[in-house]
N, C-alpha and C positions, 0 to 999 in steps of 0.2 A: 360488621366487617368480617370479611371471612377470614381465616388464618390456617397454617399450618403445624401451629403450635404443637399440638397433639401428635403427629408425625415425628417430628423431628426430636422432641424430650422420648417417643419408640425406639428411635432409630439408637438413642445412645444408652436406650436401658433405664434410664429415668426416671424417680417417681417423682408425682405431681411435689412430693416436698422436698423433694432434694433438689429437683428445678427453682422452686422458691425460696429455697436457703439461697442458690446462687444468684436469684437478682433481689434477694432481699424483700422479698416482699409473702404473703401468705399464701400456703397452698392453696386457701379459697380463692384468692384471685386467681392464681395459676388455672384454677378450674375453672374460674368465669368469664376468664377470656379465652380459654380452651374450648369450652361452649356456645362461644357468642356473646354469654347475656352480661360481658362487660367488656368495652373498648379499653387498649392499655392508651397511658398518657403517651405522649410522643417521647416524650425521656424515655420510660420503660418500653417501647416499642423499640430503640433505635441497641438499649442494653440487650435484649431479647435478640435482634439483628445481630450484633457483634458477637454473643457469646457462642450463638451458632455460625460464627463465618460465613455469615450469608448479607446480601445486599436486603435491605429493608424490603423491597419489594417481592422475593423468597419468601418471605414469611406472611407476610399481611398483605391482604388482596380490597383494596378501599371500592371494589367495585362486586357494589349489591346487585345486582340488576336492575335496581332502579334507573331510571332518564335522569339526566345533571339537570341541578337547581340553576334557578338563576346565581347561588351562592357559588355555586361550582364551577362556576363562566360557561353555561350551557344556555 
């Protein structure tokens, strides 16, 4: 899932660990969902959302390029 994680912790001057002090969670997550190579939960995706005053969909982009599964009602 792609994000804009990375932008917006720029935009406020933010390092990876002082973003992760504020949702509580490790700088290395911070880094590995900033990367890609980890999806946040939907709790930490929706605190992620609110602490930047953005609507969920701002920040996380659920669309890979891939074609929808049948799981995805496609």
């Amino acid at each position: 899932m792609k994000n804009r994680l990375r932008v917006l912790r720029a935009e406020r001057e933010w390092s990876q660990a002082e973003l992760a002090h504020r949702l509580t969670v490790s700088r290395q997550t911070v880094n590995a969902i900033e990367t890609g190579k980890y999806d946040p939960s939907l709790p930490l995706a929706f605190r992620i959302a609110k602490l930047f005053d953005k609507p969920i969909e701002a920040v996380f982009d659920p669309d890979d390029g891939q074609p929808p599964t049948q799981a995805d009602g496609g």
